[in-house]
C-alpha positions as CSV (number, residue, x, y, z in Angstrom):
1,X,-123.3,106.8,101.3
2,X,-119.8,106.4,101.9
3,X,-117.3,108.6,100.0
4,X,-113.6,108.7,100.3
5,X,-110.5,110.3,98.6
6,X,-108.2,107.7,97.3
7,X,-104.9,107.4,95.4
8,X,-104.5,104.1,93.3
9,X,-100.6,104.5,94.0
10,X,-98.2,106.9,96.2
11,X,-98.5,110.3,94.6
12,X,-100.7,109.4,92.1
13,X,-104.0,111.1,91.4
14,X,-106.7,111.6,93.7
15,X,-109.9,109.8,92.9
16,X,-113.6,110.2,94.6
17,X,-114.5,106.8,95.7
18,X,-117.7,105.2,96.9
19,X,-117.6,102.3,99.9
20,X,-120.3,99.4,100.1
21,X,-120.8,97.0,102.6
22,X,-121.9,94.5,99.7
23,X,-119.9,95.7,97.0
24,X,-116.9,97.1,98.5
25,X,-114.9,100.3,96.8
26,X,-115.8,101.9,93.3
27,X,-113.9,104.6,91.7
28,X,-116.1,107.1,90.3
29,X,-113.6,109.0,88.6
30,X,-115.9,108.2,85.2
31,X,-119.1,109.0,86.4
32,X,-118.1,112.2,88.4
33,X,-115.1,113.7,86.4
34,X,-116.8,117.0,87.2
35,X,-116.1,117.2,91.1
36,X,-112.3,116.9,91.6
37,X,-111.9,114.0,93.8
38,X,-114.4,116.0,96.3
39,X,-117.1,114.3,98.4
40,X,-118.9,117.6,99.3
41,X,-118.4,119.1,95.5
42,X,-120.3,116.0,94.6
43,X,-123.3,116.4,96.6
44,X,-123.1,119.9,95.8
45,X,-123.4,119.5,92.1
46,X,-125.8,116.9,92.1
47,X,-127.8,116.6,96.1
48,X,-127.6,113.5,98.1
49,X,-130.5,111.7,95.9
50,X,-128.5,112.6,92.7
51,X,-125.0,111.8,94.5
52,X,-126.8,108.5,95.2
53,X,-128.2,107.6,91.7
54,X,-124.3,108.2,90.4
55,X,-123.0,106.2,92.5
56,X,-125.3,103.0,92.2
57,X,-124.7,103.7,88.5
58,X,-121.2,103.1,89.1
59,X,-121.6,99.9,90.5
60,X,-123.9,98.7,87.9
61,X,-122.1,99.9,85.4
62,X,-118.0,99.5,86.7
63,X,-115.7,98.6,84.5
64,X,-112.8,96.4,85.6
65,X,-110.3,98.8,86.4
66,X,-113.4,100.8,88.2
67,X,-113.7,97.9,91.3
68,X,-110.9,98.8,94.1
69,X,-109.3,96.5,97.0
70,X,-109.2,98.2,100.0
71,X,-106.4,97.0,101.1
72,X,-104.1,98.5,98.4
73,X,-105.3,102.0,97.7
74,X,-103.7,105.2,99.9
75,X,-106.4,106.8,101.6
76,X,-106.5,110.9,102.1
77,X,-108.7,112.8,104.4
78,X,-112.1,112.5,103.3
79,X,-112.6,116.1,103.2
80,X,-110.6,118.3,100.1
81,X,-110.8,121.3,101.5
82,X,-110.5,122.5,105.4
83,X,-110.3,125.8,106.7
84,X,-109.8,124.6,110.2
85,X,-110.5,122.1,112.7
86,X,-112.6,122.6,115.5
87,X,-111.8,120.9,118.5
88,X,-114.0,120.5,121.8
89,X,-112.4,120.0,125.0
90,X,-114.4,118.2,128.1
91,X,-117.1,117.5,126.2
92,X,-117.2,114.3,128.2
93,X,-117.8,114.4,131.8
94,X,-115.7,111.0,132.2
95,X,-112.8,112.7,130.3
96,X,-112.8,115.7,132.6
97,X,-113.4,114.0,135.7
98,X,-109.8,111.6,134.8
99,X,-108.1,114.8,134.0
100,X,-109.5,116.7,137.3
101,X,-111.2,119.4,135.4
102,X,-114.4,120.3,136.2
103,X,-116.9,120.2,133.3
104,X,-117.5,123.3,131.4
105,X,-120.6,125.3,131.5
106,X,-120.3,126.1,127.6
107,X,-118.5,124.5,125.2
108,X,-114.3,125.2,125.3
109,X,-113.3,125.5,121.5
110,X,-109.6,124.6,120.3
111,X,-108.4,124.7,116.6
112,X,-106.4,122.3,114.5
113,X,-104.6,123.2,111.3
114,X,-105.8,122.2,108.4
115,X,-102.1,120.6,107.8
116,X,-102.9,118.4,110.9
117,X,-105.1,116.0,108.9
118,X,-104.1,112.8,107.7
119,X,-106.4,109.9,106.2
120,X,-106.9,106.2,107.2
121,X,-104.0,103.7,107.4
122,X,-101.2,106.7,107.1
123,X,-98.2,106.7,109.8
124,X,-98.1,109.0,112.3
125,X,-94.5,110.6,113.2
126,X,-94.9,112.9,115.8
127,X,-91.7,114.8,116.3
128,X,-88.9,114.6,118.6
129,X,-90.1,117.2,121.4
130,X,-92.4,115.0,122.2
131,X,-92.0,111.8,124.3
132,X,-95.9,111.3,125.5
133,X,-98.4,111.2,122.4
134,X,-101.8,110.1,123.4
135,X,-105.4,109.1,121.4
136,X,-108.6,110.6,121.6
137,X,-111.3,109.4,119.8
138,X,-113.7,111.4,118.5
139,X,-117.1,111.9,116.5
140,X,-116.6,114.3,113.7
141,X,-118.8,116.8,112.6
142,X,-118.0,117.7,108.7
143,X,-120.1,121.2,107.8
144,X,-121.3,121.2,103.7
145,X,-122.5,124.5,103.4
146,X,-121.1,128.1,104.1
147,X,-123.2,129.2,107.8
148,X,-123.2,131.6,110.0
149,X,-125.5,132.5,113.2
150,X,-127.2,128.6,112.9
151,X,-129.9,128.3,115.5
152,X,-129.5,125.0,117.2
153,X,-133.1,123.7,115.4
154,X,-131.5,124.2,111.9
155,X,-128.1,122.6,113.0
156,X,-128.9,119.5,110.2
157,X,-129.1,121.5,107.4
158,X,-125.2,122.6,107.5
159,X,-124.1,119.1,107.8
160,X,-122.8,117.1,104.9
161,X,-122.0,113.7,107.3
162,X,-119.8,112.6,110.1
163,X,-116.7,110.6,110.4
164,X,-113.9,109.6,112.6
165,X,-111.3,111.7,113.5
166,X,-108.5,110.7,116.5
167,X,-107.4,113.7,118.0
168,X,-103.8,113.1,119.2
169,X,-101.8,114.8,121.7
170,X,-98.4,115.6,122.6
171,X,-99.6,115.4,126.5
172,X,-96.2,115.7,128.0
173,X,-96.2,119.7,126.2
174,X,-99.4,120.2,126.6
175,X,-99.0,119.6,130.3
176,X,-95.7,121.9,130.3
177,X,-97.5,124.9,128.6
178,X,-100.7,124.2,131.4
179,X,-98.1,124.7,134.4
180,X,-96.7,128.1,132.2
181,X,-100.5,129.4,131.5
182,X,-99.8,129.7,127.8
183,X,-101.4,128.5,124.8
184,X,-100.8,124.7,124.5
185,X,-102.3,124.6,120.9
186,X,-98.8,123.3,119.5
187,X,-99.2,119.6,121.1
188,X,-102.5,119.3,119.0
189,X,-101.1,120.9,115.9
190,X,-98.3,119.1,114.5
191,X,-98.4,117.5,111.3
192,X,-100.3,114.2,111.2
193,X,-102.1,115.2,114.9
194,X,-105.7,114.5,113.7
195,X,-106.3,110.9,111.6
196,X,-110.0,112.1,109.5
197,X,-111.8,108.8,107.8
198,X,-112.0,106.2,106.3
199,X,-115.0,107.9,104.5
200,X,-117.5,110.8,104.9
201,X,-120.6,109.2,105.7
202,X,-123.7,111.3,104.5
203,X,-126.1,112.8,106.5
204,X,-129.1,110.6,105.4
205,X,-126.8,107.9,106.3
206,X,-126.9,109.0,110.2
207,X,-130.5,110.0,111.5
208,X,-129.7,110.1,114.9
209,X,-125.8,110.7,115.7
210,X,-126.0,110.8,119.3
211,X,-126.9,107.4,119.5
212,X,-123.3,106.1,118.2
213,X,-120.9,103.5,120.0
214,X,-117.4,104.9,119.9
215,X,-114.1,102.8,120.6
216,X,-110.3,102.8,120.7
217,X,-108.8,100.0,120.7
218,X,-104.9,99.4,120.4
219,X,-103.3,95.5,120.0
220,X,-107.4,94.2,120.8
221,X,-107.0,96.0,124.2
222,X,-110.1,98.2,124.5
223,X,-108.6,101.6,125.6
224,X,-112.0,104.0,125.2
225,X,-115.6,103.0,124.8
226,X,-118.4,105.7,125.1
227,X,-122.0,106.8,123.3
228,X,-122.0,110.0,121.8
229,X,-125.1,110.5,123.7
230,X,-123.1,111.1,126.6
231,X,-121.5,114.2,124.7
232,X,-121.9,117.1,127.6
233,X,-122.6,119.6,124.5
234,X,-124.4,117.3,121.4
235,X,-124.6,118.7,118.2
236,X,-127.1,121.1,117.8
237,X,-125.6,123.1,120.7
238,X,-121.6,123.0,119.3
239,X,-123.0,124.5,115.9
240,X,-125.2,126.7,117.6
241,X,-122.2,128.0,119.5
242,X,-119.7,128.0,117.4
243,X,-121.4,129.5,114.2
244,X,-122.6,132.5,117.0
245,X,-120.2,135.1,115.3
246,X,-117.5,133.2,113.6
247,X,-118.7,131.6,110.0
248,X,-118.0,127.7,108.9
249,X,-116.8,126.9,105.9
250,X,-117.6,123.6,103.5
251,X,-115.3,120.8,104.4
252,X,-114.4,122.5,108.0
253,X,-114.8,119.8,110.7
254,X,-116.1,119.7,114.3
255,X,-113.9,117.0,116.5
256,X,-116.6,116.8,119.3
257,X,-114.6,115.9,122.2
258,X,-113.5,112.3,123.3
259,X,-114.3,110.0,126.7
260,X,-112.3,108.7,129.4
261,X,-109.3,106.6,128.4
262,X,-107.1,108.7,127.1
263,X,-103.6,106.9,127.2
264,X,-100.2,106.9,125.6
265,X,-99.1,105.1,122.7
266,X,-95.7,103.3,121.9
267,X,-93.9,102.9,119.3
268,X,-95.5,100.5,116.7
269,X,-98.8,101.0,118.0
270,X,-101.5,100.8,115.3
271,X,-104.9,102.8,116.6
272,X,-108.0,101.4,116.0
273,X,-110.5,104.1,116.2
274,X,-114.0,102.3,115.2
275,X,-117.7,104.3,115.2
276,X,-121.1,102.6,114.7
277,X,-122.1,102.5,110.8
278,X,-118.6,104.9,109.9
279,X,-116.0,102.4,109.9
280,X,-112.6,102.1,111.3
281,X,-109.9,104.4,111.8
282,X,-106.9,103.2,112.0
283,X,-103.3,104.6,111.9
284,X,-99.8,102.9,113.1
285,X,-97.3,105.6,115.5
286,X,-94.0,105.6,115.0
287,X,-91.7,107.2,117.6
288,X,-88.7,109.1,117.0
């Protein structure tokens, strides 16, 4: 299944909304008034079979106001709720090798904001300090159950699905606070730093997510193209490691580290972040 957040109009209501290749969008606002315009509170209530059976219902059964266009609904994170972001750095051996790093013997954990989520087709303004923003796409990881201590053999029963998430940087800070040895968490934090969508993709819907194609592309141009088999760290390591002490929360999200490629964008640029069976990304810069 694929399950977003949508709003109808700018500021309006959120709704929970279903995605079919065939059948396109479907509020099920009607169906599901129980769940708050939230994909994991709907497979919490009623399981992926039940969360399944709803929303076939809703196509079956849609009422004219019920069937969406795409193209003119506002599209929010596909997660409600966040507590944080975590981020994996040189989880690629291509993307540490261009940046002269050496690749980690465990994984290197970095944390977004919750505020630093944005959903599918919304501009990105990334402020005035910054003259060098780049993209980084990335496989994300979206936990559905409370967890602590996972062993890497139980990894898939924490996960509600996957989805895109471009993890942007202000590299010309980032590279400033590097030479100073401080944190450089503020050139991945600002607001709008970490596109999430179009839709959460469930589990079931994924059997084997380390055998995706991942791409960037910006004006057709091809600017990143990897497997996430080539993910130094997969899966069942990350959650192994970073559920060893520290506890995820439902709708937290694992950015699992992006490929060689990384590049900056101008002005106008609209990022097309694109993963096998989740969709595209995509999300237009505009530079102050």
């Amino acid at each position: 299944m694929h399950l977003g957040r949508i709003r109808r109009t700018p500021g309006g209501p959120v709704e929970l909304a279903a995605w079919h290749p065939e059948h396109g969008l479907v509020s099920l606002r009607r169906l599901a008034p129980d769940v708050d315009a939230d994909p994991l509170d709907l497979l919490a209530r009623h399981g992926t079979d039940g969360a399944g059976e709803l929303v076939r219902a809703a196509y079956a059964d849609a009422h004219a106001d019920d069937l969406l266009d795409e193209a003119s609904v506002a599209f929010e994170p596909p997660v409600a709720r966040c507590s944080k972001v975590c981020c994996m750095a040189l989880n690629y051996r291509a993307h540490a090798e261009e940046s002269g790093l050496e690749v980690p013997p465990d994984p290197v954990l970095f944390f977004k904001p919750p505020s630093a989520l944005t959903g599918h087709r919304s501009e990105i303004r990334p402020p005035a300090r910054t003259k060098h923003v780049e993209h980084e796409v990335e496989l994300a990881v979206v936990i559905g159950t409370r967890c602590r201590d996972v062993p890497a053999d139980e990894w898939r029963r924490v996960v509600a699905g996957y989805t895109i998430v471009n993890d942007l940087t202000a590299r010309d800070l980032q590279l400033i606070n590097h030479g100073r040895n401080v944190p450089w968490d503020q050139a991945k934090a600002f607001d709008g730093f970490a596109p999430l969508g179009p839709y959460l993709v469930t589990a079931d819907a994924v059997p084997d997510p380390s055998g995706l194609e991942m791409t960037l592309t910006i004006d057709g141009e091809v600017r990143q193209h990897a497997r996430t088999a080539q993910m130094v760290f997969g899966i069942p390591r990350l959650i192994e490691d970073l559920t060893d002490g520290m506890t995820l929360e439902p709708g937290d999200v694992i950015a699992t580290g992006t490929t060689a490629g990384i590049a900056p964008v101008s002005d106008g640029d609209e990022m097309h972040a694109t993963i096998t069976g989740l969709g595209t990304l995509r999300n237009r810069v505009l530079l102050g």
